[in-house]
Backbone as CSV, one residue per row, in Angstrom:
resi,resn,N_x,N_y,N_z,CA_x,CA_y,CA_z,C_x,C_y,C_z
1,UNK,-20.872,-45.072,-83.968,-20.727,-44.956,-85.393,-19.539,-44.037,-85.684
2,UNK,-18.805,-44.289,-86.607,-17.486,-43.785,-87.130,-18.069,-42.185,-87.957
3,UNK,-17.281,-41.133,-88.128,-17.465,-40.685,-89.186,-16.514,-40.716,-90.061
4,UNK,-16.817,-40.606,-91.513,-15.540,-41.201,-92.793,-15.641,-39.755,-93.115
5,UNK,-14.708,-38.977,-93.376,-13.959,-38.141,-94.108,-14.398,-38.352,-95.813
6,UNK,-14.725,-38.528,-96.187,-14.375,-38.669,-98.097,-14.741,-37.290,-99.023
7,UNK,-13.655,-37.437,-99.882,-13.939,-36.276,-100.736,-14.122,-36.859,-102.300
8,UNK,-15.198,-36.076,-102.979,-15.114,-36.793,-104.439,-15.535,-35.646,-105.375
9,UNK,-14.438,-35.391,-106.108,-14.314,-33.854,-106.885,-14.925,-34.544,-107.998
10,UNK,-14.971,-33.126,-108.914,-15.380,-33.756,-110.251,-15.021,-34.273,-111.425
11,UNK,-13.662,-34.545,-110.784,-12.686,-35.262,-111.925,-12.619,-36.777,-111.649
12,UNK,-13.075,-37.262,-110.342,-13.224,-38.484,-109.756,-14.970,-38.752,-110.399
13,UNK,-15.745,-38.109,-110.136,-17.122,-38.038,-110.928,-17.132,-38.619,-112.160
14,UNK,-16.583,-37.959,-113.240,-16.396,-38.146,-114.617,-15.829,-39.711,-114.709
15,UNK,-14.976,-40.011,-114.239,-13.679,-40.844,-113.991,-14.719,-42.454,-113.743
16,UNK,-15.408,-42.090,-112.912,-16.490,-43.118,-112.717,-17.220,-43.402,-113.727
17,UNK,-17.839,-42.486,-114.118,-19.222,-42.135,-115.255,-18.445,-42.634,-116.496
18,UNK,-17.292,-42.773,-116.454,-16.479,-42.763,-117.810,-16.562,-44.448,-117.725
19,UNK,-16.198,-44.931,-116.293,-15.729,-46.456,-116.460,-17.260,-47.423,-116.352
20,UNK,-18.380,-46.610,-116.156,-19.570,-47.549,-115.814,-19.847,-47.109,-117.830
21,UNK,-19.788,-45.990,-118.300,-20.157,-46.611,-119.335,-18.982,-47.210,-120.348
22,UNK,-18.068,-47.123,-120.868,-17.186,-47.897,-121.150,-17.357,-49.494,-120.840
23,UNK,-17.845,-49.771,-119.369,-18.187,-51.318,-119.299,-19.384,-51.438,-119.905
24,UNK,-20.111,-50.583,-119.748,-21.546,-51.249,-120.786,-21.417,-51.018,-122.039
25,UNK,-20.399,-50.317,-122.931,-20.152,-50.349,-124.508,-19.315,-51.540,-124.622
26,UNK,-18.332,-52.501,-123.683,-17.582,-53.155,-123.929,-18.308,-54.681,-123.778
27,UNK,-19.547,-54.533,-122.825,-20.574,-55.758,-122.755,-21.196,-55.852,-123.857
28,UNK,-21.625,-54.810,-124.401,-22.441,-54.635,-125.756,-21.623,-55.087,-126.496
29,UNK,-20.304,-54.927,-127.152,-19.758,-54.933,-128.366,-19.756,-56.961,-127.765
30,UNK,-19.704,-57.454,-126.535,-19.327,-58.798,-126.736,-19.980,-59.395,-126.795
31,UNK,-21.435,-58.617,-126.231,-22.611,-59.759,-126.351,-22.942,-59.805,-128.182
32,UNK,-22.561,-58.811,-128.954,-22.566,-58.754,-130.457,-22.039,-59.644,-131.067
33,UNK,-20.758,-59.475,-130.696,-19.781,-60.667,-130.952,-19.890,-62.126,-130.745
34,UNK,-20.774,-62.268,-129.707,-20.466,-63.773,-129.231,-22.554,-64.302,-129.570
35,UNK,-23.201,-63.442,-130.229,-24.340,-63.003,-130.179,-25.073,-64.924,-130.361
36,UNK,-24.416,-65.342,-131.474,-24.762,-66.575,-131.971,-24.609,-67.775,-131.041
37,UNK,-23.237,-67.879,-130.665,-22.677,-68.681,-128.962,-23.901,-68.665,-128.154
38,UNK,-24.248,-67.223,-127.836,-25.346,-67.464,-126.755,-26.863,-67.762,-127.123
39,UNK,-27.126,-67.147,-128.096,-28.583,-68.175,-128.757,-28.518,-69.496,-128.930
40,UNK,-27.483,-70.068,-129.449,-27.403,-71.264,-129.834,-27.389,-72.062,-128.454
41,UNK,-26.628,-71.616,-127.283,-26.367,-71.633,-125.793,-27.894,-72.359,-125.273
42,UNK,-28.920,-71.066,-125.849,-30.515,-71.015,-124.856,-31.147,-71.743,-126.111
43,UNK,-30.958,-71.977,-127.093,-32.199,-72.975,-128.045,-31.805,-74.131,-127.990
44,UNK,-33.035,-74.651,-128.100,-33.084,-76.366,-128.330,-32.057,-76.762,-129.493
45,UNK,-32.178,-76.096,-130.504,-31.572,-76.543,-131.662,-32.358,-77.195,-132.652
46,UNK,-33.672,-77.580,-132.391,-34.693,-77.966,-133.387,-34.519,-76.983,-134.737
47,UNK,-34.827,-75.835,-134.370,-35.264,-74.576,-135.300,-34.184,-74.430,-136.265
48,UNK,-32.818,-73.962,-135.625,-32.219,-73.984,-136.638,-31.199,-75.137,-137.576
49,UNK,-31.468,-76.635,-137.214,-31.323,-77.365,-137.863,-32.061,-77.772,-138.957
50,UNK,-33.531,-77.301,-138.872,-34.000,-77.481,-140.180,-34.707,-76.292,-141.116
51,UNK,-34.052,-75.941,-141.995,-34.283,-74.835,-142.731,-35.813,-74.455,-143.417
52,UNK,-36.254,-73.277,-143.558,-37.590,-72.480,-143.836,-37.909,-73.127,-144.835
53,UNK,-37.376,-73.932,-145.518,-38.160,-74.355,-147.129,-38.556,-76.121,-147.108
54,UNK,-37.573,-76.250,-145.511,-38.331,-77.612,-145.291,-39.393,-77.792,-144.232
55,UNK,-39.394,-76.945,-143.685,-40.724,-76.568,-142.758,-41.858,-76.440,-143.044
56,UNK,-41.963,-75.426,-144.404,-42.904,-75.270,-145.592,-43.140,-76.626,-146.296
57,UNK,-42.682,-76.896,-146.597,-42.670,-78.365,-147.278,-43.657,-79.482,-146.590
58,UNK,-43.035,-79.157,-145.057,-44.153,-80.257,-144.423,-45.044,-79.665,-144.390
59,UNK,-44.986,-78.676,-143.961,-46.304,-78.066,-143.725,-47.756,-78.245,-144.795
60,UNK,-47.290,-78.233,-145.754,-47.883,-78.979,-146.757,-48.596,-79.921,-147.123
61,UNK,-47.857,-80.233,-146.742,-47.529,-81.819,-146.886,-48.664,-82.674,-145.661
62,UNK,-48.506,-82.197,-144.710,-49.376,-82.136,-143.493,-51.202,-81.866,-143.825
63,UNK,-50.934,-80.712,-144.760,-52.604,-79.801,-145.088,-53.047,-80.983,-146.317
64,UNK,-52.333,-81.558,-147.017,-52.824,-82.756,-147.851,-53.271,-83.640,-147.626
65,UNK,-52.151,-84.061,-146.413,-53.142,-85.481,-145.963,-54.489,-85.297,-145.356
66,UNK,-54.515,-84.286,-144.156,-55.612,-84.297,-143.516,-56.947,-84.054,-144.535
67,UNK,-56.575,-83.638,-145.762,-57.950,-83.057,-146.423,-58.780,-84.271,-147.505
């Protein structure tokens, strides 16, 4: 087995800590951004093709007949 030499001060510390979060504020701001892309991505598309007041409507519409 080798031994490695490495040194890591605390300006290399920070330097890290700085770039792991910076990538997770810069994932965040895109998953925000692109927020709709990717729902629309994972849904069927049933849901939001037909709007809350026609859903209601059947729904209704549905409780009439059966009664």
């Amino acid at each position: 087995m080798q031994t490695l030499f490495a040194y890591l001060d605390a300006g290399s510390g920070s330097m890290i800590a700085q770039i792991l979060v910076g990538g997770f504020a810069a994932a965040g701001v895109a998953i925000k951004m692109y927020w709709k892309k990717i729902k629309g991505f994972f849904s069927r598309g049933d849901d939001e093709a037909t709007p809350a007041a026609a859903k209601a409507t059947e729904a209704s519409a549905d409780e009439s007949k059966t009664s």
